[in-house]
C-alpha positions as CSV (number, residue, x, y, z in Angstrom):
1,X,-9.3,47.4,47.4
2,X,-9.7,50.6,45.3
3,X,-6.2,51.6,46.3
4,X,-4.6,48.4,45.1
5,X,-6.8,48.3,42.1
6,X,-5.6,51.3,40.9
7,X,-1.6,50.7,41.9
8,X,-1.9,47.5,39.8
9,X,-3.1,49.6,36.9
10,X,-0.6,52.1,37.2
11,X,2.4,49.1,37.6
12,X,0.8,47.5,33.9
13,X,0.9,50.9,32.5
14,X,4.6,51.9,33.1
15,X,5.4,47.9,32.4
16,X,4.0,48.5,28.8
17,X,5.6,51.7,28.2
18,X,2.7,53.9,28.9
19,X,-0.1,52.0,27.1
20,X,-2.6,49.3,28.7
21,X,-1.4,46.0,28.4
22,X,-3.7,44.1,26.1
23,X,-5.3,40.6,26.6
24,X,-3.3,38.2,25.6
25,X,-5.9,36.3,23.2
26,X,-5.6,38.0,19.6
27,X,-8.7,38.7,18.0
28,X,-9.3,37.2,15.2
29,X,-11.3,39.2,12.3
30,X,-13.4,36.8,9.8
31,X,-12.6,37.4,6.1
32,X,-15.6,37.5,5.1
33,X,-15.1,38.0,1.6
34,X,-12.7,35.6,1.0
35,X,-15.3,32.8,2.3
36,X,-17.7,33.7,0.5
37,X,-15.5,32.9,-2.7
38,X,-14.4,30.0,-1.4
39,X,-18.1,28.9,-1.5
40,X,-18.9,30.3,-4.7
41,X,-15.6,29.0,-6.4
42,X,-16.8,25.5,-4.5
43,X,-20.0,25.7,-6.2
44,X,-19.2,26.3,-9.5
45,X,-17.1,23.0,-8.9
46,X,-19.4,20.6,-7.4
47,X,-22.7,21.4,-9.2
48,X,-21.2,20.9,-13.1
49,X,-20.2,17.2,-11.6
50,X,-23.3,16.8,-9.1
51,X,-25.5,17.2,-12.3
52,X,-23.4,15.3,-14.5
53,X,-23.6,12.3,-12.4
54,X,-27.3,12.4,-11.3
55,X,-28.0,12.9,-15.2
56,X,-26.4,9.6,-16.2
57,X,-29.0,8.0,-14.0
58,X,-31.7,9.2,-15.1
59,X,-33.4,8.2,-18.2
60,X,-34.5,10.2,-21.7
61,X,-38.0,11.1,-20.4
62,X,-37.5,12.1,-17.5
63,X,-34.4,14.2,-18.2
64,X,-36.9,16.4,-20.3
65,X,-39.5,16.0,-17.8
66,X,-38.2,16.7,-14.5
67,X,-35.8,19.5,-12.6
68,X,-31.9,19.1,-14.1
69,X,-30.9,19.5,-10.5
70,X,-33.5,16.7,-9.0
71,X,-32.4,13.4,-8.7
72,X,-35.9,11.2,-10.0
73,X,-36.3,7.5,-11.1
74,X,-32.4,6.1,-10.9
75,X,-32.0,4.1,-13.9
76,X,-28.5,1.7,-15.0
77,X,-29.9,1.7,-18.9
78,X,-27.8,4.7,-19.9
79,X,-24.2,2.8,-18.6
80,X,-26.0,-0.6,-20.0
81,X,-25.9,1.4,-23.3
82,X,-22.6,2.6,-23.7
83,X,-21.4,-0.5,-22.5
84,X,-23.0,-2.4,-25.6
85,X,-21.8,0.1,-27.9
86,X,-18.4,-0.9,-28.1
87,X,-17.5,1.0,-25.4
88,X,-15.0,-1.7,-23.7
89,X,-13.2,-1.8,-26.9
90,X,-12.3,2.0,-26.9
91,X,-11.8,1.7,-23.2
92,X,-8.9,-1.0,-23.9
93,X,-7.8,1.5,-26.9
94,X,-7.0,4.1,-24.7
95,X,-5.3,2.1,-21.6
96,X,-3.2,0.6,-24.7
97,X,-2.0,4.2,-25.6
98,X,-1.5,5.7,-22.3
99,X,0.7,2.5,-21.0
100,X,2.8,2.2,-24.2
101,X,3.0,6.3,-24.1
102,X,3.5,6.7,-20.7
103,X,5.9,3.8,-19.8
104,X,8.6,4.5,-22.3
105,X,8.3,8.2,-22.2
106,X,9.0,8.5,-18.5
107,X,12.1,6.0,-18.5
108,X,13.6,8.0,-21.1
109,X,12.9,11.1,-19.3
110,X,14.2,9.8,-15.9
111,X,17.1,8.7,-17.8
112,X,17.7,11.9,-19.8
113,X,17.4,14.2,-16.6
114,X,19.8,12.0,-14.7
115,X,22.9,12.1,-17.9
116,X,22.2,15.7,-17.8
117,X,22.3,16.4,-14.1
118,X,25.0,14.4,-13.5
119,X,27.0,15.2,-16.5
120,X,27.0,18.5,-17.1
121,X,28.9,18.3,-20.3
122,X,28.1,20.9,-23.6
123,X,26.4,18.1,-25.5
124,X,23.8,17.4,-23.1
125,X,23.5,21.5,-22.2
126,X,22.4,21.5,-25.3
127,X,20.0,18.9,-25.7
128,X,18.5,20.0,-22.0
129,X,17.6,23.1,-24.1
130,X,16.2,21.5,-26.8
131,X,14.0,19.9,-24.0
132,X,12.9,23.2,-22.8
133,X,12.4,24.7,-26.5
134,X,9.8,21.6,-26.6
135,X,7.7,23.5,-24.1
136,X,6.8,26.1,-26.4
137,X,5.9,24.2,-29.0
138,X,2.4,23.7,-29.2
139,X,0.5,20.3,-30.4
140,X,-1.6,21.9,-33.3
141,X,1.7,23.5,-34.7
142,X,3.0,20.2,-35.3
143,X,-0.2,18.0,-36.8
144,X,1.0,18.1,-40.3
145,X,4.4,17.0,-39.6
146,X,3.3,14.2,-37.3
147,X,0.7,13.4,-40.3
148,X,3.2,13.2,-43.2
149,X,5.7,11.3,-41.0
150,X,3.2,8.4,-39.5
151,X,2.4,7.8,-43.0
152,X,5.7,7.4,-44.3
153,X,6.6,5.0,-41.3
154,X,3.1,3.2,-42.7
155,X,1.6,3.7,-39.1
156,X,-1.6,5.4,-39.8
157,X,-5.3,4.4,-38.5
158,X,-2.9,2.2,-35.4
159,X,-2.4,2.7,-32.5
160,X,1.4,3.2,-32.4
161,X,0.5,6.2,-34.5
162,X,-1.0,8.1,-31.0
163,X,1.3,6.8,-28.9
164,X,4.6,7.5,-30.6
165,X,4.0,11.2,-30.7
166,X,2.9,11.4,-27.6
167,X,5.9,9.8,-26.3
168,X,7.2,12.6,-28.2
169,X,5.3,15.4,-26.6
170,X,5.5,13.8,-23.3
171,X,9.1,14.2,-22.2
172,X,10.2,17.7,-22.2
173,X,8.3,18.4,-18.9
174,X,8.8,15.2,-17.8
175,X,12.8,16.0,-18.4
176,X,12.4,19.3,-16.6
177,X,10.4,18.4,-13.4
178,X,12.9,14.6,-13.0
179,X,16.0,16.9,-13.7
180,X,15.0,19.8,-10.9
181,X,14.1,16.9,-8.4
182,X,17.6,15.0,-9.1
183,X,19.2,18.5,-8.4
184,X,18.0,18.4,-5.1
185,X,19.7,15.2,-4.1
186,X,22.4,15.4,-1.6
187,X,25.7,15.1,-4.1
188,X,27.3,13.5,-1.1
189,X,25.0,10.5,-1.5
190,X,26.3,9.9,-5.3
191,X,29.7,10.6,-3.7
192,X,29.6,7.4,-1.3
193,X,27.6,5.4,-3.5
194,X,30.6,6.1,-6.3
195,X,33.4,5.5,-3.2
196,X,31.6,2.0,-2.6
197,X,32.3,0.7,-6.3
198,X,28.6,1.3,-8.0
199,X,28.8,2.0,-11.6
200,X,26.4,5.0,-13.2
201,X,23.6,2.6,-14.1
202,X,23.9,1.0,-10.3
203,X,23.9,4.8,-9.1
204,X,21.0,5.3,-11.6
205,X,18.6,2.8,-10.2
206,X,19.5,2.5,-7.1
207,X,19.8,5.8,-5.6
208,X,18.3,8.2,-7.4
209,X,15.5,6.1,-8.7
210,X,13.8,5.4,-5.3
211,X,14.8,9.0,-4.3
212,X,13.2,10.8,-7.2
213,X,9.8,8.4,-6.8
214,X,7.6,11.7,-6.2
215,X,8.5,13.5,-9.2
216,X,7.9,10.1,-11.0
217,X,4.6,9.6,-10.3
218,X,4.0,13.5,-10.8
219,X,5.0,13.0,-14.5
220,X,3.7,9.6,-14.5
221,X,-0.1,11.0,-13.5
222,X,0.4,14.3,-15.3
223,X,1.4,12.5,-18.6
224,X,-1.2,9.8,-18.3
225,X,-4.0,12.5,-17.9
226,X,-2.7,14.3,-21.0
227,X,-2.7,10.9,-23.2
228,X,-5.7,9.6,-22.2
229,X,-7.7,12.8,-22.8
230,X,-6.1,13.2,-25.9
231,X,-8.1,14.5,-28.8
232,X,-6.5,15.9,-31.5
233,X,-4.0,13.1,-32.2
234,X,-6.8,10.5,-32.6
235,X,-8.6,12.5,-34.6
236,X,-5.9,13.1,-37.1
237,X,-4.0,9.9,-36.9
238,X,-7.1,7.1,-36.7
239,X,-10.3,6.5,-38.9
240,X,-11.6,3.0,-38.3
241,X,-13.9,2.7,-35.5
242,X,-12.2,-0.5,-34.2
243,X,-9.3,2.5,-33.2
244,X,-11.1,5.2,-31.5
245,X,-10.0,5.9,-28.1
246,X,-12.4,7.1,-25.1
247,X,-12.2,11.0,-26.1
248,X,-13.1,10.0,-29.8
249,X,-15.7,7.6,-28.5
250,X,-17.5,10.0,-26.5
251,X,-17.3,12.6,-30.0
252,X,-18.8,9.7,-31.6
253,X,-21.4,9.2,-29.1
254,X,-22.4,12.9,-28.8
255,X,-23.1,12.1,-32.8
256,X,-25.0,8.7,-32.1
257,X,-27.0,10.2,-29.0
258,X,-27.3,13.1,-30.0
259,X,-30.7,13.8,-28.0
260,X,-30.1,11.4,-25.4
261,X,-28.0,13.7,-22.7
262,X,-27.9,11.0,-20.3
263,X,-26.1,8.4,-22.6
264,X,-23.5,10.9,-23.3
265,X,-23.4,11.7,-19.8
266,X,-22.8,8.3,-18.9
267,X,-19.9,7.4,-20.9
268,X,-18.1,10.9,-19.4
269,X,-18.7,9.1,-16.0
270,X,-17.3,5.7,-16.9
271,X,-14.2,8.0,-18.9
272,X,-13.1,9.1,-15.6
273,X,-13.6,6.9,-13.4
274,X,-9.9,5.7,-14.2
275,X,-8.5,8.7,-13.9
276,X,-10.3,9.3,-10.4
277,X,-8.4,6.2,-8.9
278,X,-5.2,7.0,-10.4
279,X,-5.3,10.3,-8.4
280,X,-6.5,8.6,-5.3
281,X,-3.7,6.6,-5.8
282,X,-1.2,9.0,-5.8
283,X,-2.2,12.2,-5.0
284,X,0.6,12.1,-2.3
285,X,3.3,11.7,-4.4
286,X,1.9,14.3,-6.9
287,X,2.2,16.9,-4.2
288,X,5.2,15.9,-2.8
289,X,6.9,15.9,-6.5
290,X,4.9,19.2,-7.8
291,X,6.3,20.8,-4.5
292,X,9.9,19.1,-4.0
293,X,10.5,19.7,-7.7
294,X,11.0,23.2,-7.7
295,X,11.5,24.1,-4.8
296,X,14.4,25.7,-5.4
């Protein structure tokens, strides 16, 4: 047995080249530091919303009273508050501005990125870089402008006034995202569809629409969440109280309730709860479009 033990060994050694053949199970060495980022990064996540949450249930005296981090006494009179304080009005304000915003800007953008895929000509080479200059063009550089021009159009304190310019603001990413997806179609598909008789506008909606869907409802959810936590515009653009949007409202709130954290609290809960479900929604497509869109 010792003999043929030791024969054996010597057969795996010269097999290997001189060294011991090795299990054939890798082990596998823990990162240990990495984890323990992971967790820290998760709790620098999940506690700033845990305690948000729990806060909007609780109620002015025992917020003062009681741990932050506890959950004590659930109450509904913080939500019952915002909701009496016009709050469904400046909820309607914003889903007004986002959809008119939204909508138009990422039908022109579709159509924009398709003329200049497709295309190819000087014209729209230029205008695709007038796109891309919008990208560096920052928001607050432009508030005087946008000011002086809404009130010669006789727009201010409406809501057209928010949602034109951020139609405005909207497309060059949208144009850049729908026009790297589009690249990425087979041309042999607009080949045959152009052999079967189908015009541009046929081509247009019926090929490279459903084709390009991911990158649409990437712009679609990246433009919305831009809109409707929109600031600035608002704040410039608007006075009356009858056109604050959700962002405004909750400035105004933080004024009204200005000791009363929950409140406040409550109305950032209620603020995105819509933009929760839209990313349920499609948080399928906004992978597959951030990732298929520039993949090359």
């Amino acid at each position: 047995m010792a003999t043929a033990t030791l024969t054996e060994q010597r057969t795996d050694t010269v097999s290997t080249g001189g060294r011991p053949r090795r299990s054939g199970r890798a082990t596998l060495r823990p990162n240990v530091i990495g984890g323990v980022l992971s967790i820290v990064w998760l709790a620098l996540v999940i506690i700033p919303v845990y305690w948000i949450v729990i806060t909007s249930f609780k109620s002015q005296n025992v917020y003062y009273a009681t741990n932050p981090l506890v959950p004590d006494a659930p109450t509904i009179e913080n939500y019952s508050l915002v909701i009496a304080s016009d709050f469904p009005r400046y909820f309607l304000n914003s889903v007004i501005v986002t959809v008119g915003a939204v909508v138009p800007g990422v039908l022109v953008s579709f159509v924009a990125a398709y003329a200049i895929v497709r295309s190819g000509t000087r014209v729209l080479r230029f205008i695709n870089s007038l796109f891309l200059m919008g990208l560096a063009i920052p928001l607050q550089a432009t508030v005087i402008p946008v000011y002086l021009l809404i009130i010669k159009l006789g727009l201010y304190d409406t809501l057209a006034a928010i949602a034109l310019p951020s139609i405005a603001f909207s497309i060059p990413l949208a144009v850049l995202v729908l026009s790297n997806f589009i690249r990425d179609v087979p041309k042999e598909l607009f080949e045959s569809m152009r052999v079967d008789g189908a015009s541009e506008w046929g081509t247009l909606w019926h090929l490279a629409f459903p084709l390009t869907r991911p990158a649409l409802v990437t712009v679609t959810i990246y433009s919305a969440l831009g809109i409707w936590n929109g600031f600035l515009l608002p704040l410039i653009l608007t006075q009356s109280p009858d056109k604050r949007v959700l962002p405004l409202a909750l400035w105004s709130f933080q004024g009204q309730y200005s000791v009363n954290v929950p409140a406040v609290l409550a109305s950032v809960v209620l603020t995105t709860l819509p933009i929760l479900v839209l990313y349920v929604i499609g948080r399928r497509q906004l992978l597959s479009g951030l990732t298929a869109g520039f993949s090359k």
